[in-house]
N, C-alpha and C positions, 0 to 999 in steps of 0.2 A: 504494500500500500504506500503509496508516495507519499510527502507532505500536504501536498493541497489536498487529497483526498482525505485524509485523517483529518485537517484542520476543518473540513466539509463537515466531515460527520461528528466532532466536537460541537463547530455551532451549530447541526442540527439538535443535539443533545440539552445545549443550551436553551434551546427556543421550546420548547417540552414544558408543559403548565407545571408538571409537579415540580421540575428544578427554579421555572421563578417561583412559585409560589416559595417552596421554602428558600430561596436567595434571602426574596422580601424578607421573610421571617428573620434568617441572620441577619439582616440589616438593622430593624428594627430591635433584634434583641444587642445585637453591639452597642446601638445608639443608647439604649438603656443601661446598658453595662457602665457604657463610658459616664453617664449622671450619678448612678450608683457607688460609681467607685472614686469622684470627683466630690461627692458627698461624702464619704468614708474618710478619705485626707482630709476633710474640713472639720469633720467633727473630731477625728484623731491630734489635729495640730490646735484645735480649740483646748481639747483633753491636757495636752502640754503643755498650753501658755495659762491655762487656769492652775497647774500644780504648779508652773514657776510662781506664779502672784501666792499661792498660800504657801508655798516654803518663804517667798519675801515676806509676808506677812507676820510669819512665826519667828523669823529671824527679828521683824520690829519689833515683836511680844517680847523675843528675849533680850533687846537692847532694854526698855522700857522695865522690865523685872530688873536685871542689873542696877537702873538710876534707881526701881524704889529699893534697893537694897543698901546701895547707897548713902539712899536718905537716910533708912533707919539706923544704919553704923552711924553717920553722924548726926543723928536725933538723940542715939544713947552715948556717942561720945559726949556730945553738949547738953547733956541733962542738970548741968550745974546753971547753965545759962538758959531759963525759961524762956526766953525771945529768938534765941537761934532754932533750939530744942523744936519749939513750934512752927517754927518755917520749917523747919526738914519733916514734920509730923505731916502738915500740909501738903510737904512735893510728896511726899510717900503715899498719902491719900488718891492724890491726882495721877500718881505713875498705878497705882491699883486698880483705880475705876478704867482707865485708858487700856490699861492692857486685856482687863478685860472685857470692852468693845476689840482691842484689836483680835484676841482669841477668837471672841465670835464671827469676826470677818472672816478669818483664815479655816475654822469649820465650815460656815460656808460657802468658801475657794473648793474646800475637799470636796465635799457633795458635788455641789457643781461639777468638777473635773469629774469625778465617777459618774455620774450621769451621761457626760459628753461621752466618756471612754465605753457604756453599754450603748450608747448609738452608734458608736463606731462600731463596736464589734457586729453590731446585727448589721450596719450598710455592708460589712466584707462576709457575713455570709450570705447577706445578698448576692454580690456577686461571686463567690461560688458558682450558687444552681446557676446564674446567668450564664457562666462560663462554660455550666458542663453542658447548658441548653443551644448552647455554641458548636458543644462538640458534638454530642448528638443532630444537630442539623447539618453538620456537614458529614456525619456516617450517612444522615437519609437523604445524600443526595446523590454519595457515591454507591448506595444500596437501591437505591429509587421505593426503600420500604416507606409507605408511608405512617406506618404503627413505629418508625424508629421518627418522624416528622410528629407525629404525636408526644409523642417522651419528653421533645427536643422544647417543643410547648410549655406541657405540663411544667417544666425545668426552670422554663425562665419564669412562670404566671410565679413558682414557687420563689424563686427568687426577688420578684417584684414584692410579691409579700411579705416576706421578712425582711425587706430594705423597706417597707413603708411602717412596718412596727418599731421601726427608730425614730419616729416620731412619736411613740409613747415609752419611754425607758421604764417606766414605772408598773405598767404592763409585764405579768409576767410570762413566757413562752414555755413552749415545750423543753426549747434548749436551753434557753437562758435563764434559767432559775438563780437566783441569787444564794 
């Protein structure tokens, strides 16, 4: 068989309903792939820059405990001098109440980032099924089965669905149990 004949009966193959039809389908499931998993690095890099803000945050708690510590050495160093004594009693007051607003900021840095980091992990096993519903449509096309074009379906719808349940992290799943 020559060239031009094989490349004949290629694009006849090509032009064959069942190979567009599932083409479209891999197109369609790639384009999905690519949001799902564009989604997944967003909520993973969000997941990151929220645990950097609450390790910075607990590093200010620990600055902030240090000065009321501080204070109280020299509140009981200067317990002979009632007016010094009283201003270090005061910053120490003020470094107590502060730090603990800044602890509660920095617990809720943590949550936060655990939150981000279960949306991430369900947008990447999103794509997963999307991926495997990828490869399964290109077996049903070299197979021309269309119960393997079916799979390749199921694969992705399933994929899409557990990429849309990262929009409720709090939701719990089959997989994702806490």
């Amino acid at each position: 068989m020559s060239a031009n004949e094989e490349l004949e009966e290629h694009a006849h193959h090509a032009k064959e309903p069942f190979d567009k039809k599932v083409a479209v389908t891999m197109a369609i499931i790639a384009a999905l792939l690519a949001t799902v998993s564009v989604g997944a690095h967003i909520y993973a890099n969000e997941e990151l820059l929220l645990q950097q803000k609450a390790s910075d945050q607990w590093a200010y708690y620990q600055a902030k405990s240090i000065r009321r510590y501080a204070s109280d050495v020299a509140r009981d160093s200067l317990a002979s001098s009632p007016e010094l004594s009283a201003k270090y009693a005061k910053n120490s007051e003020k470094y107590e109440k502060e730090g603990e607003e800044i602890q509660t900021e920095a617990k809720n840095l943590e949550k936060e980032s655990e939150r981000k980091g279960k949306q991430s992990l369900r947008m990447e096993a999103g794509e997963v099924f999307l991926e495997i519903g990828i490869v399964f449509a290109s077996l049903a096309i070299l197979t021309k089965r269309p119960f393997i074009w079916a799979v390749s379906v199921v694969c992705a719808l399933v994929g899409v669905a557990v990429a849309v349940t990262s929009a409720f992290p709090e939701w719990p799943g089959i997989v994702f149990r806490n």
